[in-house]
C-alpha positions in Angstrom: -8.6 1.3 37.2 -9.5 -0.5 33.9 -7.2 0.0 30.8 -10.6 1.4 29.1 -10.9 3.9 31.8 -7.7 5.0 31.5 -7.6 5.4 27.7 -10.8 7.2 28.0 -9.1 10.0 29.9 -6.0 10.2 27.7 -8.9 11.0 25.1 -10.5 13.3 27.0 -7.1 14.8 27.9 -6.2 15.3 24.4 -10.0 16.3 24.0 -9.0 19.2 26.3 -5.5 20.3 24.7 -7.2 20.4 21.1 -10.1 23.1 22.5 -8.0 24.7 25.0 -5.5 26.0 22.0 -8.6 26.7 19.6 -10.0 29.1 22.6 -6.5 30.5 23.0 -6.5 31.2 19.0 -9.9 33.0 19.1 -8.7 34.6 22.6 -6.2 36.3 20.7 -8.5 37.8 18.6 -10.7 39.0 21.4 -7.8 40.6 23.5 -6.9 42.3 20.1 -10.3 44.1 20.0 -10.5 44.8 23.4 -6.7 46.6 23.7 -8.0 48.7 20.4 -11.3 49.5 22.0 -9.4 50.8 25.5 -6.8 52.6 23.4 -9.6 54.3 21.8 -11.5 55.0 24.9 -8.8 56.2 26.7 -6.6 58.0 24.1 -5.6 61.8 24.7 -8.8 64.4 23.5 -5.9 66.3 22.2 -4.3 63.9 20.1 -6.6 61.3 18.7 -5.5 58.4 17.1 -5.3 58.9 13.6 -7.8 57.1 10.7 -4.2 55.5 9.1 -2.8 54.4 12.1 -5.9 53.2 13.0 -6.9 50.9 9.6 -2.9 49.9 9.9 -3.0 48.3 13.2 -6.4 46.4 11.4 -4.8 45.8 8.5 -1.7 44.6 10.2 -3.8 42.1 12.8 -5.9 40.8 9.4 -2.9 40.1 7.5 -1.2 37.9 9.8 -4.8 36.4 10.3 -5.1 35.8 6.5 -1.3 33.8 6.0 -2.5 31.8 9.0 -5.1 30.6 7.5 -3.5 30.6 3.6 -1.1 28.3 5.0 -3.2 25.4 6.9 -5.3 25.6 4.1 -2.1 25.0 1.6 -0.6 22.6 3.6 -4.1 20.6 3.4 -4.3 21.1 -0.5 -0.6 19.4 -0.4 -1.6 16.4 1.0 -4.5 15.9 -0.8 -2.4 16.0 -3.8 0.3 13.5 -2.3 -2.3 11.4 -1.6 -3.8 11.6 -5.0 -0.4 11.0 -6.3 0.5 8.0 -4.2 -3.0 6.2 -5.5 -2.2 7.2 -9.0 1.5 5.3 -8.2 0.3 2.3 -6.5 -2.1 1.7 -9.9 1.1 1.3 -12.0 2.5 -1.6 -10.4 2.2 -4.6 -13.0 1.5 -2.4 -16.1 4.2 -1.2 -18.1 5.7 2.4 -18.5 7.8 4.9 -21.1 10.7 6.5 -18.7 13.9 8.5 -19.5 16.7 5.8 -19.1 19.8 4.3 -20.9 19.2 0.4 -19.7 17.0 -2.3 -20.8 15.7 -5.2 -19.4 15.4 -8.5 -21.7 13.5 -11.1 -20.7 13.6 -14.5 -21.6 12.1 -14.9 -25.3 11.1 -11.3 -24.9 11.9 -8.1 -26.9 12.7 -4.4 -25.9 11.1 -1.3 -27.3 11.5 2.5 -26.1 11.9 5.6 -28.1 13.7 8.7 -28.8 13.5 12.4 -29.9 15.3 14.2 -32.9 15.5 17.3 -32.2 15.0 17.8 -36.8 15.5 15.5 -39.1 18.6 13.0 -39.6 19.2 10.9 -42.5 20.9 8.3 -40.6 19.7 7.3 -37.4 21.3 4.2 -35.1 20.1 2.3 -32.2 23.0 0.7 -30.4 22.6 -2.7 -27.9 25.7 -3.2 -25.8 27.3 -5.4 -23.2 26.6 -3.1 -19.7 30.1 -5.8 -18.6 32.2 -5.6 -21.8 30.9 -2.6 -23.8 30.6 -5.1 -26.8 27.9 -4.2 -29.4 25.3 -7.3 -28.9 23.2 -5.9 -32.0 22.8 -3.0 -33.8 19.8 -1.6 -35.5 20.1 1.0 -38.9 16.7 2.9 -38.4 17.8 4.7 -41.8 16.7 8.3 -42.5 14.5 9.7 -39.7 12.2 13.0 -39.2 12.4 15.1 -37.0 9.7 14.2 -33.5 9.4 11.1 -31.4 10.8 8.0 -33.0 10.4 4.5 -31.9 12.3 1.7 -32.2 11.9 -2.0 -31.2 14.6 -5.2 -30.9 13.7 -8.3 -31.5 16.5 -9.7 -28.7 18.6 -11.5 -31.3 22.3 -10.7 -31.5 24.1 -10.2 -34.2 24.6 -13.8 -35.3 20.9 -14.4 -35.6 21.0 -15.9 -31.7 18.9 -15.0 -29.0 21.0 -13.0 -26.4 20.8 -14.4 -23.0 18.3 -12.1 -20.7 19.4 -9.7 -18.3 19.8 -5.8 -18.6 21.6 -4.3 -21.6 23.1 -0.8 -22.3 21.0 1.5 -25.2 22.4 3.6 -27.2 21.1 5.9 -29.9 23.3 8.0 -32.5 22.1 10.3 -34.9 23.6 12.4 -38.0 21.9 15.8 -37.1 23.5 18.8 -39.3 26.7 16.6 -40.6 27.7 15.9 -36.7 27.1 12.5 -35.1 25.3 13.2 -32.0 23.7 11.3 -29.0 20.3 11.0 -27.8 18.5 10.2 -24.9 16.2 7.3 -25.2 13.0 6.3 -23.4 12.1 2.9 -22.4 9.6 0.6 -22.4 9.9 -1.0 -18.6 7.7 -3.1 -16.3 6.5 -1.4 -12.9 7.2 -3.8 -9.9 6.4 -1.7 -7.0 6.0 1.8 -5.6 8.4 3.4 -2.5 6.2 6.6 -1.0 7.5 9.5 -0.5 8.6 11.1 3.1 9.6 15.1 3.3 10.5 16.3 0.6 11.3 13.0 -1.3 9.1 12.4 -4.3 7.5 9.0 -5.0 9.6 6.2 -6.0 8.7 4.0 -9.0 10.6 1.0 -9.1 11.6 -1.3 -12.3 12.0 -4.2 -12.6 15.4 -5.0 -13.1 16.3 -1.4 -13.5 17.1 1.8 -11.9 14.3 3.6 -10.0 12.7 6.3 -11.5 10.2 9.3 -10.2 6.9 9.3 -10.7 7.0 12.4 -12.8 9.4 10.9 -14.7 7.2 8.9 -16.2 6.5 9.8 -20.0 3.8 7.5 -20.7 1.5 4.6 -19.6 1.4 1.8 -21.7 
């Protein structure tokens, strides 16, 4: 027997399976309406089955009926939307994104920008660039008085003797006088998208940066 011949009854097998347990689902329907039916036919003159009991045994058969079908047609919806997701992901890799993180990738000759939120207004507002090895301050930028919302900031990658600081990742920090009490905030930055990991279960999609942390795609604050 050809390997063609043989596939096409492992089809026609599977073919089988797939309408035998449709026929069993609507079966179950049928022997549902045929037990009422007899139960009705048969039931004691004396002591009829009663409207309530009756509508509950309907109601009961059409609610189970109804989450049946609620939840293959939720469990479709969900993949559509992972799949929606995943194309939406796999269109960020080479562009660059906003994301919640506290690392920074310079690049040769390049710069690094992100931002942050005050929660009201500060009038004094720094942005810290450190050593991730040694903790030392590499530069430090005075962003002066600030009000209160989103604020930006940008370094130009030059230390603080005017040199250009070799490129690899470097620690942000941003410290803010809010109310007379020095107080840290979280900063967003500016990153480059190398690739996307899919999700599997529950694990969301992966966005991955280059040189940096991963991040999840609802993480991601902006599209730049």
């Amino acid at each position: 027997m050809s390997t063609n011949t043989i596939d096409t009854f492992k089809n026609l097998g599977l073919a089988t399976t797939a309408t035998q347990t449709q026929q069993k689902q609507t079966l179950g329907q049928e022997q549902f309406l045929k037990l009422l039916t007899t139960q009705l036919t048969h039931q004691d003159p004396m002591k009829p089955m009663e409207n309530g009991e009756f509508l509950g045994q309907m109601a009961q058969f059409s609610t189970v009926s109804g989450i049946q079908d609620l939840q293959a047609s939720f469990k479709d919806f969900a993949g559509s939307i992972s799949s929606n997701q995943a194309l939406q992901a796999a269109g960020l890799v080479g562009r660059y994104v906003s994301a919640p993180g506290r690392q920074a990738l310079l690049s040769a000759g390049g710069t690094v920008s992100g931002d942050f939120d005050l929660p009201s207004s500060s009038a004094s507002v720094k942005v810290s660039i450190l050593n991730p090895q040694t903790g030392e301050t590499v530069r430090e930028l005075n962003l002066g008085s600030q009000p209160a919302g989103s604020t930006p900031f940008s370094w130009d990658g030059m230390d603080g003797n005017g040199q250009f600081a070799n490129p690899g990742v470097y620690d942000i920090r941003v410290q803010a006088d809010i109310d007379g009490k020095n107080t840290a905030l979280a900063t967003n930055i500016k990153s480059l998208v190398k690739s996307v990991t899919m999700g599997s279960g529950n694990s969301a999609l992966q966005i991955n940066l280059t040189g940096l942390d991963p991040v999840k795609f609802n993480q991601i604050k902006q599209i730049l």
